[in-house]
PyMOL Python script that loads the backbone (N, CA, C, O; Angstrom):
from pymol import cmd

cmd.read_pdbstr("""\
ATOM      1  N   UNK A   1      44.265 -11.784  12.991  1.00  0.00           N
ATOM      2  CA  UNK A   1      43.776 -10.876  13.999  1.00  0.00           C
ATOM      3  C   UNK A   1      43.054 -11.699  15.071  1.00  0.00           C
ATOM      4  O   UNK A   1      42.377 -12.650  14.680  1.00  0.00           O
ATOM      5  N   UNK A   2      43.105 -11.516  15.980  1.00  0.00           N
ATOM      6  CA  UNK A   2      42.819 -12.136  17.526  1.00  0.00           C
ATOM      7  C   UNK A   2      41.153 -11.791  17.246  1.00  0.00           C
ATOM      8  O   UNK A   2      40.573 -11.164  16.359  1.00  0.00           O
ATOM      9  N   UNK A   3      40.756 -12.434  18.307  1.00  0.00           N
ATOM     10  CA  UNK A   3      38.763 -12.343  18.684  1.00  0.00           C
ATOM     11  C   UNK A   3      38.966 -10.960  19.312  1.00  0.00           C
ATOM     12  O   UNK A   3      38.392 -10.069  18.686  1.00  0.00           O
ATOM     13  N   UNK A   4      39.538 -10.625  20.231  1.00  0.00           N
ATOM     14  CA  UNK A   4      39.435  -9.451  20.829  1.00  0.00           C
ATOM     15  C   UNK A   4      39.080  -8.553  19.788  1.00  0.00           C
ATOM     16  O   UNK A   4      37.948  -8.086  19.662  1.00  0.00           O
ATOM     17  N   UNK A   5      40.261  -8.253  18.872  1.00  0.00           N
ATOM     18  CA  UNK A   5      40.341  -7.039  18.297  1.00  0.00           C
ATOM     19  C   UNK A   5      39.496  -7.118  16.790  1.00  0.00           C
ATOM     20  O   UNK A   5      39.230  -6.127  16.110  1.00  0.00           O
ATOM     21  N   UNK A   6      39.146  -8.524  16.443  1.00  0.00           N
ATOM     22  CA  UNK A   6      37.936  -8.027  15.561  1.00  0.00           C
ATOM     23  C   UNK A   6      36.539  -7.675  16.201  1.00  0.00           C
ATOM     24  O   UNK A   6      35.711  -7.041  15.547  1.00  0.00           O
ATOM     25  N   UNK A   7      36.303  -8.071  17.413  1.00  0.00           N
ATOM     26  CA  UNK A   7      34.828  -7.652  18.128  1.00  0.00           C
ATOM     27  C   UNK A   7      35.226  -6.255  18.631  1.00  0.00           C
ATOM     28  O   UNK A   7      34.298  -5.636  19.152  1.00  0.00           O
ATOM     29  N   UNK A   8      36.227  -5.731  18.590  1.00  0.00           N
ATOM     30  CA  UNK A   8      36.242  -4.162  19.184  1.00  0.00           C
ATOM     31  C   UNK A   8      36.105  -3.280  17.522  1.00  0.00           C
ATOM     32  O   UNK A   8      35.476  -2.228  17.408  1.00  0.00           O
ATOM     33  N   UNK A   9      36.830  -3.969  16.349  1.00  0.00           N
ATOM     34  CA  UNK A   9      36.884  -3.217  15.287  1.00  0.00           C
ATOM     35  C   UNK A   9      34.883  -3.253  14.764  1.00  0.00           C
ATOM     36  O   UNK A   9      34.223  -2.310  14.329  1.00  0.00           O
ATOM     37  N   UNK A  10      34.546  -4.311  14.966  1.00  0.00           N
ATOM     38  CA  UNK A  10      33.131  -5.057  14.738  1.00  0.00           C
ATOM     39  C   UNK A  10      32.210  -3.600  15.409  1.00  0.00           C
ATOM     40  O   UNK A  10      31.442  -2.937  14.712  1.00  0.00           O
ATOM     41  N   UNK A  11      32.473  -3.338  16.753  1.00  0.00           N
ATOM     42  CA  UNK A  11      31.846  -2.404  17.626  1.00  0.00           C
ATOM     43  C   UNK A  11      32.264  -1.140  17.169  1.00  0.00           C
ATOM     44  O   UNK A  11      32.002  -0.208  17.930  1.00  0.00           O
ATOM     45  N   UNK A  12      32.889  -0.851  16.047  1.00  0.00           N
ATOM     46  CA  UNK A  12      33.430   0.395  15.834  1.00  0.00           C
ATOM     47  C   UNK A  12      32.669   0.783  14.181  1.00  0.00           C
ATOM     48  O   UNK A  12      32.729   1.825  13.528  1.00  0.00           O
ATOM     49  N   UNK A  13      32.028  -0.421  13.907  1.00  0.00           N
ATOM     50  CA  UNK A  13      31.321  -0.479  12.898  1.00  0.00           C
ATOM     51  C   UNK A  13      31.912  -1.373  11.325  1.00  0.00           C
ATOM     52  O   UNK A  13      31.280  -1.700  10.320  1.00  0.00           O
ATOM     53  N   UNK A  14      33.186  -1.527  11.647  1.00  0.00           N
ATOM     54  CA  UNK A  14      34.110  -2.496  10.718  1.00  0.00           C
ATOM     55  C   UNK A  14      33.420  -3.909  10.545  1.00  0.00           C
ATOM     56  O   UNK A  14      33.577  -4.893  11.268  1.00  0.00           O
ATOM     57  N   UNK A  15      32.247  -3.732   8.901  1.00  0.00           N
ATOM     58  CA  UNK A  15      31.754  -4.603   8.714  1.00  0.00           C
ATOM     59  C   UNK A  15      33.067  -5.885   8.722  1.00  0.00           C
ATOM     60  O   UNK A  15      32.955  -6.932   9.361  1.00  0.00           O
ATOM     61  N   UNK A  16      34.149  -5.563   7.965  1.00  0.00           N
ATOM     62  CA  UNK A  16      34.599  -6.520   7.356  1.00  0.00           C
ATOM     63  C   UNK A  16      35.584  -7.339   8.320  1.00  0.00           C
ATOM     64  O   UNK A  16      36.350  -8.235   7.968  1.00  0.00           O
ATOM     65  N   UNK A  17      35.387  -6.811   9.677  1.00  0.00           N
ATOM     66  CA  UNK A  17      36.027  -7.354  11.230  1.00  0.00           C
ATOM     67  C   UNK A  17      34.589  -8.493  11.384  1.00  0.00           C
ATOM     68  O   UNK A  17      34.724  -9.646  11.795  1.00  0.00           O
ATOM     69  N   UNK A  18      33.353  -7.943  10.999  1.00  0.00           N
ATOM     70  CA  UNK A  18      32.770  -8.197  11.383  1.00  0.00           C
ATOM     71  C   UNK A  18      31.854  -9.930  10.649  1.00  0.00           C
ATOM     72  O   UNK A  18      31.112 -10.850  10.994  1.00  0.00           O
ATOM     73  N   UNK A  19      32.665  -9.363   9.421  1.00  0.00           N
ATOM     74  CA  UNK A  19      32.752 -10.636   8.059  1.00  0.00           C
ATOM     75  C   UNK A  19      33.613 -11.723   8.493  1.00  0.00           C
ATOM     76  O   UNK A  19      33.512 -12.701   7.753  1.00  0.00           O
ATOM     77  N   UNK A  20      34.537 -11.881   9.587  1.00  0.00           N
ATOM     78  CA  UNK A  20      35.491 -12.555   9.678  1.00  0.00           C
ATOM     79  C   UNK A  20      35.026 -13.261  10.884  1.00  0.00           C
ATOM     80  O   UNK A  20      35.251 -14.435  11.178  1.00  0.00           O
ATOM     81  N   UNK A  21      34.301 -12.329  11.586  1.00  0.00           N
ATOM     82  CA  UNK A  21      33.722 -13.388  12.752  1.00  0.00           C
ATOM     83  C   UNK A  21      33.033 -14.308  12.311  1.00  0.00           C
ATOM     84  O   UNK A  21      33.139 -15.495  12.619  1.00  0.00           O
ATOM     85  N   UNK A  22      31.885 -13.585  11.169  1.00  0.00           N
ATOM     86  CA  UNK A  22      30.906 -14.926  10.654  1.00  0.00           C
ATOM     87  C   UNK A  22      31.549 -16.051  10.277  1.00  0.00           C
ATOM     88  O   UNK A  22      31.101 -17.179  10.483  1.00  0.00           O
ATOM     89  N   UNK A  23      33.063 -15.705   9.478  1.00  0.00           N
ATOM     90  CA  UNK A  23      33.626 -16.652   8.437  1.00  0.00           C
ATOM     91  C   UNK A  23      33.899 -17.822   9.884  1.00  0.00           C
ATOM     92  O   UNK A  23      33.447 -18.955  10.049  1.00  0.00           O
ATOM     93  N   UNK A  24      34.809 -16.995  10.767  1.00  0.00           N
ATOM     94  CA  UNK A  24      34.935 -18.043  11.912  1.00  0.00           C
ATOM     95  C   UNK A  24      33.961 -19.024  12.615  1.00  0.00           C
ATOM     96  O   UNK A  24      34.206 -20.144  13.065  1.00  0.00           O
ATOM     97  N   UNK A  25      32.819 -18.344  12.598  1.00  0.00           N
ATOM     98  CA  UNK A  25      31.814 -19.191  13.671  1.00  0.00           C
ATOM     99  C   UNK A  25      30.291 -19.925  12.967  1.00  0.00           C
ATOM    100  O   UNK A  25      29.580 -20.777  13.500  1.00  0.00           O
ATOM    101  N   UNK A  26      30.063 -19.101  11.282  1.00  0.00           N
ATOM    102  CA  UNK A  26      29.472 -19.794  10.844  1.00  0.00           C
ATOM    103  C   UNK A  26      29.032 -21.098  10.884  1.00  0.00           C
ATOM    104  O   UNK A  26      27.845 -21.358  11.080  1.00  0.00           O
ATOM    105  N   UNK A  27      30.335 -22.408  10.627  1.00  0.00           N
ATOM    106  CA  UNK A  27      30.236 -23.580  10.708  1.00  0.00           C
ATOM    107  C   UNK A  27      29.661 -24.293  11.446  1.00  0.00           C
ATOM    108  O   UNK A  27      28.979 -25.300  11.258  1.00  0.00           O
ATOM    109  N   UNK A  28      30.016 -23.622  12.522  1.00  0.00           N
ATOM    110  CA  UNK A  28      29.391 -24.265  14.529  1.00  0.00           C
ATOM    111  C   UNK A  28      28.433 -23.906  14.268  1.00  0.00           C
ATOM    112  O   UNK A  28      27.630 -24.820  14.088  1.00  0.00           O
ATOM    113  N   UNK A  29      27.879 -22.508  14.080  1.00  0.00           N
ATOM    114  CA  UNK A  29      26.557 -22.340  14.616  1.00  0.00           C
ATOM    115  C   UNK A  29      25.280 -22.778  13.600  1.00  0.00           C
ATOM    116  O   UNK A  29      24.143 -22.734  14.070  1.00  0.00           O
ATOM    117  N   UNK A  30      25.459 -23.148  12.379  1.00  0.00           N
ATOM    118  CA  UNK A  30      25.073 -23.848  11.446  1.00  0.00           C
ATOM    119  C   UNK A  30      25.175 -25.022  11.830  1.00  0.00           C
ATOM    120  O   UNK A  30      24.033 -25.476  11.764  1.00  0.00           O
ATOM    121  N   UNK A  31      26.136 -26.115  12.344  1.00  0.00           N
ATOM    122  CA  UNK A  31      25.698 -27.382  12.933  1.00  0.00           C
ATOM    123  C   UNK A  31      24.923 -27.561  13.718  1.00  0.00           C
ATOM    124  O   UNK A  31      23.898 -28.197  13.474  1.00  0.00           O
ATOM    125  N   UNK A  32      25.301 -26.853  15.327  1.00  0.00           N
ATOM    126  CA  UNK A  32      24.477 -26.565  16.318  1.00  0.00           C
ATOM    127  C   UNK A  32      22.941 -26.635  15.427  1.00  0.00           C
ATOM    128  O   UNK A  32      22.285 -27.659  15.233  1.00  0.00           O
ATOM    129  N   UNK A  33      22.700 -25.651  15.101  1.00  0.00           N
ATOM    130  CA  UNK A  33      21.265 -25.454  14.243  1.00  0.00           C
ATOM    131  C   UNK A  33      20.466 -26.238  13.951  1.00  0.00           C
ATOM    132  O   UNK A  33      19.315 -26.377  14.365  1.00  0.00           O
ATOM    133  N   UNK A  34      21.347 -27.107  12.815  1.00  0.00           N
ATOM    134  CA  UNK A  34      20.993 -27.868  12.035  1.00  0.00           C
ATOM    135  C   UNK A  34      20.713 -29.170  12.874  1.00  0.00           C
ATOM    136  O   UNK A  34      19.638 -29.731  12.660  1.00  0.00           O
ATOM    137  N   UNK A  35      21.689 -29.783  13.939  1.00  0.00           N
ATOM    138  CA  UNK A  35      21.858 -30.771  14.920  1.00  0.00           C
ATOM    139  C   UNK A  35      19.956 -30.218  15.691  1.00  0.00           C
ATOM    140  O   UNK A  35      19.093 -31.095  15.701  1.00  0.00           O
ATOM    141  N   UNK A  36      19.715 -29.251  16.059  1.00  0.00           N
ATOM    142  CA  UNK A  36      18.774 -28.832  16.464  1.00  0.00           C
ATOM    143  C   UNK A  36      17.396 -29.069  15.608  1.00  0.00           C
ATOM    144  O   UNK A  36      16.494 -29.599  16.257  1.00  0.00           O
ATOM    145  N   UNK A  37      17.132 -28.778  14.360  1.00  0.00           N
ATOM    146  CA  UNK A  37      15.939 -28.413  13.861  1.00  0.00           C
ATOM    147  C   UNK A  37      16.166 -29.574  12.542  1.00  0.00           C
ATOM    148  O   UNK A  37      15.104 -29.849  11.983  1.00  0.00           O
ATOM    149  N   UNK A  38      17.196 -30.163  12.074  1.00  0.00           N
ATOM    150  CA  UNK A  38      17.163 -30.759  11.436  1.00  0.00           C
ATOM    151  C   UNK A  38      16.551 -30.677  10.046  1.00  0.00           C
ATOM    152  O   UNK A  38      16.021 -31.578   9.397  1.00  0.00           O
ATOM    153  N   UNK A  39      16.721 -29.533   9.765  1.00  0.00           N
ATOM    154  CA  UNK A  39      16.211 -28.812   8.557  1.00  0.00           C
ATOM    155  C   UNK A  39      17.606 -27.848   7.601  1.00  0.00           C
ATOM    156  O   UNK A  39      18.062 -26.917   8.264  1.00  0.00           O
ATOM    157  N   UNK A  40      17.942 -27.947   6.845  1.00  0.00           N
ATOM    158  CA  UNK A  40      18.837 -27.293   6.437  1.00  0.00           C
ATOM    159  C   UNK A  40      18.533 -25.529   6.313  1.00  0.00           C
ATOM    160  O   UNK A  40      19.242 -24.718   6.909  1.00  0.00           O
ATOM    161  N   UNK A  41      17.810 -25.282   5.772  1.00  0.00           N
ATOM    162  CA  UNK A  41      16.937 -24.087   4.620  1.00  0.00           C
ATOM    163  C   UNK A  41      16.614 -24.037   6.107  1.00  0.00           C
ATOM    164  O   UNK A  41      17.598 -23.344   6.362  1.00  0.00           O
ATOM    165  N   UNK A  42      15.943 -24.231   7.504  1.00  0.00           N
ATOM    166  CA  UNK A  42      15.944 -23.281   8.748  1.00  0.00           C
ATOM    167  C   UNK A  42      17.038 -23.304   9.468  1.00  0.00           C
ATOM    168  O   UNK A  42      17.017 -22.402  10.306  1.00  0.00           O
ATOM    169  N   UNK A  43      17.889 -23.882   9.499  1.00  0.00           N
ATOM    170  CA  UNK A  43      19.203 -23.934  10.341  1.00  0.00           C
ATOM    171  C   UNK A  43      20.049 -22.409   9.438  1.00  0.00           C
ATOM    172  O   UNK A  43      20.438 -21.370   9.973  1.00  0.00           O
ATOM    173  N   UNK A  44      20.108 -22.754   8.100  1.00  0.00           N
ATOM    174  CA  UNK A  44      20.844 -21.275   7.638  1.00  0.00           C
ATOM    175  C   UNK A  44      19.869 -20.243   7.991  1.00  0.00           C
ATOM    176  O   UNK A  44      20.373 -19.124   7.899  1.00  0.00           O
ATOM    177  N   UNK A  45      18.546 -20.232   8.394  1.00  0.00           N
ATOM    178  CA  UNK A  45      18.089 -19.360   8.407  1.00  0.00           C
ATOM    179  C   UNK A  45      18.172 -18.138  10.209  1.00  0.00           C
ATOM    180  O   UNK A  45      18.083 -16.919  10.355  1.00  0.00           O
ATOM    181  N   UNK A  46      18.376 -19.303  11.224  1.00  0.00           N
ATOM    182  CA  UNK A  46      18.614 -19.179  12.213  1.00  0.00           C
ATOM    183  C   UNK A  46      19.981 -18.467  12.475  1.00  0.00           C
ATOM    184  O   UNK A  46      20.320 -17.389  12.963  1.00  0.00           O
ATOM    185  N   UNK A  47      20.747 -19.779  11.820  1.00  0.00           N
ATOM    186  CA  UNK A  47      22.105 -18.250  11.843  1.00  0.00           C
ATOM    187  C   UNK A  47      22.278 -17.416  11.434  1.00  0.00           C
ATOM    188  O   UNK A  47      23.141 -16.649  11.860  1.00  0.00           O
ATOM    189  N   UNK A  48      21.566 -17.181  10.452  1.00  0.00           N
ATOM    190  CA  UNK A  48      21.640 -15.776   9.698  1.00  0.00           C
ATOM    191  C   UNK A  48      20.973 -15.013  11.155  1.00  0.00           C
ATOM    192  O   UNK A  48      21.799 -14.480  11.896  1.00  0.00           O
ATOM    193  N   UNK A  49      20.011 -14.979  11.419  1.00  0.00           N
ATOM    194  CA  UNK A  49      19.251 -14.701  12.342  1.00  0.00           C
ATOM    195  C   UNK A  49      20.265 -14.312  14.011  1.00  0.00           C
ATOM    196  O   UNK A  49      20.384 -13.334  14.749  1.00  0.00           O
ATOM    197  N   UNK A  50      20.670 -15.366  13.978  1.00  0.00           N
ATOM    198  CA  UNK A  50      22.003 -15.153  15.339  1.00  0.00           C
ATOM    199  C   UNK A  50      23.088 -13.841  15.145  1.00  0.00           C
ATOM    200  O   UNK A  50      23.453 -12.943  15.904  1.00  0.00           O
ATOM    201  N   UNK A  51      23.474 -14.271  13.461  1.00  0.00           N
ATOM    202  CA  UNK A  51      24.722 -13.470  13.491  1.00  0.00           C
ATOM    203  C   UNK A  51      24.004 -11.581  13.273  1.00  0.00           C
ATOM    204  O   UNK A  51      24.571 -10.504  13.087  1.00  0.00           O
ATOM    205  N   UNK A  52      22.767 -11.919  13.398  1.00  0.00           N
ATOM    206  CA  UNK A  52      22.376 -10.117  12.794  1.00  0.00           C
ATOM    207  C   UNK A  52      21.842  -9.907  14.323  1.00  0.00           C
ATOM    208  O   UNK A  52      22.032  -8.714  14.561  1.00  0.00           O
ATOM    209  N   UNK A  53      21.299 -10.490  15.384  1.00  0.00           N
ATOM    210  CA  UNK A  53      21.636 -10.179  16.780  1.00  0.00           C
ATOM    211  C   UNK A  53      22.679  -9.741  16.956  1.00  0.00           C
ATOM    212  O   UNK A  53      22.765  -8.577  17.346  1.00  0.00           O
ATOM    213  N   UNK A  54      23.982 -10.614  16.703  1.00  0.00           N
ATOM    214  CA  UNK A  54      24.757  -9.787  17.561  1.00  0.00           C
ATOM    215  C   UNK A  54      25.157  -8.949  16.990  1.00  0.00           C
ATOM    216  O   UNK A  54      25.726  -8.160  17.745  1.00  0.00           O
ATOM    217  N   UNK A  55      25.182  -8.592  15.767  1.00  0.00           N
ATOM    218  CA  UNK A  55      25.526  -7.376  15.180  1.00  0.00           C
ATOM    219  C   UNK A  55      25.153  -6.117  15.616  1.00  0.00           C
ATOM    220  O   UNK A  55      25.812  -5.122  15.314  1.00  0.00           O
ATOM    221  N   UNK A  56      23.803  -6.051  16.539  1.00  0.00           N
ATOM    222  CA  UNK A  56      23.136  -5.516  16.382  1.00  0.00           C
ATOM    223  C   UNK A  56      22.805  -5.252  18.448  1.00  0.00           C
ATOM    224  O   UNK A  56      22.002  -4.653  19.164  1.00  0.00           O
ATOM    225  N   UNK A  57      23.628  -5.858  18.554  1.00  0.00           N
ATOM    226  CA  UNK A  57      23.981  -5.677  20.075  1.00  0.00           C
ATOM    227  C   UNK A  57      25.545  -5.672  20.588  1.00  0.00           C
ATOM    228  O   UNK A  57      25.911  -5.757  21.761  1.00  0.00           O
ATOM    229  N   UNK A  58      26.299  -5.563  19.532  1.00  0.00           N
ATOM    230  CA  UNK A  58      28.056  -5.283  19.834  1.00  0.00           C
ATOM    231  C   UNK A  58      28.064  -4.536  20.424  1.00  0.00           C
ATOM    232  O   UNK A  58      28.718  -4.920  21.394  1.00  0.00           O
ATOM    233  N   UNK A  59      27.597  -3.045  20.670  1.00  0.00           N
ATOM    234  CA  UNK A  59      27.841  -2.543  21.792  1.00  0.00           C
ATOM    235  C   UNK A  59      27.958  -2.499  23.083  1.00  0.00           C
ATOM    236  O   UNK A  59      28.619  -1.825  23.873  1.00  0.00           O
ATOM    237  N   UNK A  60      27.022  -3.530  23.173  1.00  0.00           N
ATOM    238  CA  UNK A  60      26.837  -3.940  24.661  1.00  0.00           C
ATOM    239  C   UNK A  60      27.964  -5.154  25.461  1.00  0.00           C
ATOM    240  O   UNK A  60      28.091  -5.422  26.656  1.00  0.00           O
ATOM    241  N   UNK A  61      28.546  -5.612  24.460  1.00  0.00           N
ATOM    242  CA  UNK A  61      29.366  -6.310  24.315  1.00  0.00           C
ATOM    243  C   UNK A  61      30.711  -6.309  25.536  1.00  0.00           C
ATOM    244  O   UNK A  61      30.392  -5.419  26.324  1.00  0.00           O
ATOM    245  N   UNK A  62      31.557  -6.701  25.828  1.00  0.00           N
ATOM    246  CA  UNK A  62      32.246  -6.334  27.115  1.00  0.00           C
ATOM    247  C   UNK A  62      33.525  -7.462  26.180  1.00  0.00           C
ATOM    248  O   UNK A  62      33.364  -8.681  26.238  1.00  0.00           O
ATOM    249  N   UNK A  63      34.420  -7.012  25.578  1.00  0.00           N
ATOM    250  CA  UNK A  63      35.810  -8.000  24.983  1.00  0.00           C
ATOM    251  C   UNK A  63      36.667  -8.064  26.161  1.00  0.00           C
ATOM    252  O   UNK A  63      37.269  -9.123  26.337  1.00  0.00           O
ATOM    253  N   UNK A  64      36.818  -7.167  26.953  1.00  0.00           N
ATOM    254  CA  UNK A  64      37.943  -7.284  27.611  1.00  0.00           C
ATOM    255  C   UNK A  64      39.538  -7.367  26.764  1.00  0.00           C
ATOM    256  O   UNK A  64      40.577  -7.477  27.414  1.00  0.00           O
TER     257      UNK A  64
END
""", "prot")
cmd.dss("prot")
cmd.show_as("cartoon", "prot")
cmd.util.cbc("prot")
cmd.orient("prot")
C-alpha cells in the first residue's frame, strides 16, 4: 500500500494503516534521535513521543 493511502486509512482511524507507518519510519526516526541525544532509552522515548503527535494530528494532515 502506497504512503498516500495508509495516511488517509490512518485519518479514518485504521490503527493498523497506522501500524505500518510506524513499521516504515520507526528506524529513521529512532536514528535521527538517537544521532541527536545519544541516549538510547530517550531516543525510543522521543519517537514514541513523535509517532503519538502525529497520530493525534492526522487530521490536519493534507496527503494529497
Amino acid at each position: 500500500m502506497d504512503e498516500k493511502e495508509l495516511i488517509r486509512r490512518s485519518q479514518q482511524g485504521d490503527g493498523e494503516a497506522f501500524g505500518q507507518i510506524i513499521e516504515r519510519y520507526k528506524g529513521k526516526l529512532f536514528n535521527l534521535a538517537y544521532g541527536m541525544l545519544g541516549d538510547r532509552s530517550e531516543a525510543d522515548d522521543l519517537a514514541q513521543e513523535v509517532f503519538i503527535k502525529v497520530w493525534s494530528n492526522l487530521a490536519y494532515y493534507n496527503a494529497q
